[in-house]
C-alpha positions as CSV (number, residue, x, y, z in Angstrom):
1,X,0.0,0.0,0.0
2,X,1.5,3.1,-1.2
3,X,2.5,5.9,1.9
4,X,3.7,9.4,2.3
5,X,2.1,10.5,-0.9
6,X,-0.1,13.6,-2.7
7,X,-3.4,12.4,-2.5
8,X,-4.6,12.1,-6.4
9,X,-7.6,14.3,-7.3
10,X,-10.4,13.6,-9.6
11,X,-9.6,12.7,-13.2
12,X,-10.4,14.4,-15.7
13,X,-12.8,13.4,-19.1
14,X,-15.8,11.0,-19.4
15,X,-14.6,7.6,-19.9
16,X,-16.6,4.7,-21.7
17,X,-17.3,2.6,-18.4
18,X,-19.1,5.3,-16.6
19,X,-21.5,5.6,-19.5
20,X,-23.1,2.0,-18.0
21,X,-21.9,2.0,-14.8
22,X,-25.5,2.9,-12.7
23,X,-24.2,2.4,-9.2
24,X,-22.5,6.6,-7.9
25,X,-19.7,4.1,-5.5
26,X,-19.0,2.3,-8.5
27,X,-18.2,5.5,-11.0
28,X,-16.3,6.5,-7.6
29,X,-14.1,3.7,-7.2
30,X,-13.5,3.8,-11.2
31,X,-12.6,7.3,-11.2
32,X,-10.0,6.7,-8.1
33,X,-8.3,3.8,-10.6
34,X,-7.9,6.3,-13.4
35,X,-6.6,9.0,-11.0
36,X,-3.9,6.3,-10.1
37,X,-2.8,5.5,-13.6
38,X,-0.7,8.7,-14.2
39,X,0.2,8.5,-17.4
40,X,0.1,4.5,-17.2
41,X,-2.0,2.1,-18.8
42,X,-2.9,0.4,-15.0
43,X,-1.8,1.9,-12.0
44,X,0.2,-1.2,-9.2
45,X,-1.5,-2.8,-6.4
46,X,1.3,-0.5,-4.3
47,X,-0.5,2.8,-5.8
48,X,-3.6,1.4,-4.2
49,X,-3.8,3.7,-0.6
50,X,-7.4,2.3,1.6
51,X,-7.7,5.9,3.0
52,X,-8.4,7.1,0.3
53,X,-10.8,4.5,-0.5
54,X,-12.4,3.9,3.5
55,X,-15.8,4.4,1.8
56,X,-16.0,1.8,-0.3
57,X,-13.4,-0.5,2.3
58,X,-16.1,-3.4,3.1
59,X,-17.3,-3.7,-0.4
60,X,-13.9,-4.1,-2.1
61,X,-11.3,-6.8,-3.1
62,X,-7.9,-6.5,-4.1
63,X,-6.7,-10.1,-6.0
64,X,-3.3,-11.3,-7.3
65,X,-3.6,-12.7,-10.7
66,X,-1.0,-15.3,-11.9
67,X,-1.5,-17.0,-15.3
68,X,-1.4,-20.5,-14.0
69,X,-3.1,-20.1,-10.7
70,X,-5.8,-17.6,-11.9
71,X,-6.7,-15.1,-8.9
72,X,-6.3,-15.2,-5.7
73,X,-7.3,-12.6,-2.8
74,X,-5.0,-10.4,-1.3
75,X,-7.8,-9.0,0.9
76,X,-11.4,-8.6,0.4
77,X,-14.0,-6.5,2.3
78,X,-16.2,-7.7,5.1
79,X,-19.5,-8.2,2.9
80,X,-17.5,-9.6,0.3
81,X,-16.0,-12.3,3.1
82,X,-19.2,-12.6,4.2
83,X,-21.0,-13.4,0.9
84,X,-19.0,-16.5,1.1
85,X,-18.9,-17.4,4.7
86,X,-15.6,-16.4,5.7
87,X,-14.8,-13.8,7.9
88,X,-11.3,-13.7,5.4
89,X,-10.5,-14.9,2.2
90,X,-6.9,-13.6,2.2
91,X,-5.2,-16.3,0.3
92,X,-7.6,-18.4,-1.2
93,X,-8.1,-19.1,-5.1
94,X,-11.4,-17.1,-6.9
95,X,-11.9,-21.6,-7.5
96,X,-12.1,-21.9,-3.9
97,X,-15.1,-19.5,-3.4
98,X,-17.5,-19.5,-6.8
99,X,-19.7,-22.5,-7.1
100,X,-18.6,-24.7,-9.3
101,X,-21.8,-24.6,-11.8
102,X,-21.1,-20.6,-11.9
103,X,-17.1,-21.0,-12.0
104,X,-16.9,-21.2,-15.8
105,X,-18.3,-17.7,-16.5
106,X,-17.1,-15.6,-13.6
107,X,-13.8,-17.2,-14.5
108,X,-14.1,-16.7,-18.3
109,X,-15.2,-12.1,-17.2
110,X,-12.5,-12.1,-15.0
111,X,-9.8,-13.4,-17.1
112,X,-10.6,-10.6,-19.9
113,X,-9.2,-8.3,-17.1
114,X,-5.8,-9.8,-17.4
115,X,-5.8,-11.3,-21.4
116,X,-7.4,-8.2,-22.7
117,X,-6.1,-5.3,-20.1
118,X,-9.6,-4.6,-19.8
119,X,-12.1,-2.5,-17.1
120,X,-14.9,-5.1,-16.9
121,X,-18.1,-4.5,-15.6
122,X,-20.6,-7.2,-14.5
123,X,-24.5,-6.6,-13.9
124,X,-27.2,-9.2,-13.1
125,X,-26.8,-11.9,-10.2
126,X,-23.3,-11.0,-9.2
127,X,-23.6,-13.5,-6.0
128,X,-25.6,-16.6,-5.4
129,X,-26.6,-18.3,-2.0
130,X,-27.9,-21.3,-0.8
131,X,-31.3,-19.1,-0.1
132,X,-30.6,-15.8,-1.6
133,X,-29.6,-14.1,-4.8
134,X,-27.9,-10.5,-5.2
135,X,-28.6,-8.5,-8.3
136,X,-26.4,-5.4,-8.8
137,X,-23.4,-4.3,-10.4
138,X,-19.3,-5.3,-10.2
139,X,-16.5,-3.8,-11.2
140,X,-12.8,-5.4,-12.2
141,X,-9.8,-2.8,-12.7
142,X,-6.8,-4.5,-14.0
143,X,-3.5,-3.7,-12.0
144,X,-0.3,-3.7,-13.1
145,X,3.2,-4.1,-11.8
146,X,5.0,-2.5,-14.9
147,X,3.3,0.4,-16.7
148,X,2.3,-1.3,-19.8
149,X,1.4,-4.9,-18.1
150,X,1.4,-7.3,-17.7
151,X,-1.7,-7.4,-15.5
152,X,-0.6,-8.6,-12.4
153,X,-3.7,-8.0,-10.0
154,X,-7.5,-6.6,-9.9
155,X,-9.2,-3.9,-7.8
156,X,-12.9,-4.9,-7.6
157,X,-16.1,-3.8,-5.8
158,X,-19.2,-4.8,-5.8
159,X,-22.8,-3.1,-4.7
160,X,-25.8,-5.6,-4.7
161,X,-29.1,-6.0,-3.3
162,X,-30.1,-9.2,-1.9
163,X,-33.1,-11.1,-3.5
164,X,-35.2,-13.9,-1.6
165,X,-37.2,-16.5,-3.4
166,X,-37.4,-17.4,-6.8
167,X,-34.8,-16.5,-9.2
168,X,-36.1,-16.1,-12.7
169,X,-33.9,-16.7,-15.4
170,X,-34.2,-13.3,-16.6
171,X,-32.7,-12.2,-13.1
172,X,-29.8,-15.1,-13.8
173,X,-28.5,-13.6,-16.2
174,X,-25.4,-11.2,-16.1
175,X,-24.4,-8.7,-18.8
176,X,-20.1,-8.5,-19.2
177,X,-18.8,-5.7,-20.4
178,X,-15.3,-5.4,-21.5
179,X,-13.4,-1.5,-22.5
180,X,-9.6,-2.0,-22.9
181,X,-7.3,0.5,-21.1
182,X,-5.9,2.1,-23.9
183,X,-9.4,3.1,-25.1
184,X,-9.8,4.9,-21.4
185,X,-8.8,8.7,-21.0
């Protein structure tokens, strides 16, 4: 975690991914990435300082990403923990959490973060229970340990509301989209 710094300040231009980002923490969170890149493509999990960020502190997760291994939590938020019945998930594989019948496609968004350098945004069921369902938005920002990649790591959040009952299929389904960084002012 980066210390003894200037605290960046809002960035500048409308970017692509705030067009269909709906949730104001979400933008907020996106717009605190882009004030870290600094010329970069991706800013480093080091640029990454949590008070700047206390706001959004429960609902975020900061993974590792290694080709092989796929990604694994550095440290996640207390609802995020909670979603999966952990009260930490420091250290264990995105494999180890995500249901296997749902593995395939969270796996197959997230890795576009690190293949493709891409923002991805998620929106639909973004967690499933035993006995409840959230519907809501996430958001993926790739990080970087060099300043052209590759992607090394992900900032995420996500804001949900939680759903009890029956889950149509309409409510299943999530919507994935992917912006590269270069296309992002």
């Amino acid at each position: 975690m980066a210390a003894n710094r200037e605290r960046p300040g809002p960035s500048t231009g409308e970017s692509p991914a705030v067009s269909f980002l709906e949730k104001p923490d979400l933008r907020r969170l996106f717009d605190y990435w882009r004030s870290l890149r600094r010329g970069r493509l991706m800013p480093s999990k080091n640029d990454i300082d949590p008070l700047d960020i206390g706001w959004a502190l429960s609902r975020v997760f900061l993974m590792d990403y290694r080709p092989a291994e796929g990604f694994t939590y550095r440290l996640a938020g207390t609802e995020v923990s909670s979603v999966f019945g952990h009260s930490n998930l420091k250290g264990l594989n995105l494999r180890d959490v995500v249901k296997p019948e749902r593995l395939a496609l969270i796996e197959s968004a997230w890795t576009r973060v690190a293949e493709d350098q891409s923002v991805v945004c998620m929106s639909g069921m973004v967690y499933h229970g035993v006995d409840r369902t959230s519907i809501g938005e996430r958001l993926l920002l790739p990080l970087a340990d060099e300043a052209g990649g590759p992607v090394t790591g992900l900032l995420g959040m996500t804001v949900a509301n939680w759903v009890t009952g029956e889950v149509t299929e309409e409510m299943r389904a999530i919507d994935v989209k992917a912006i590269p960084v270069e296309e992002i002012p």
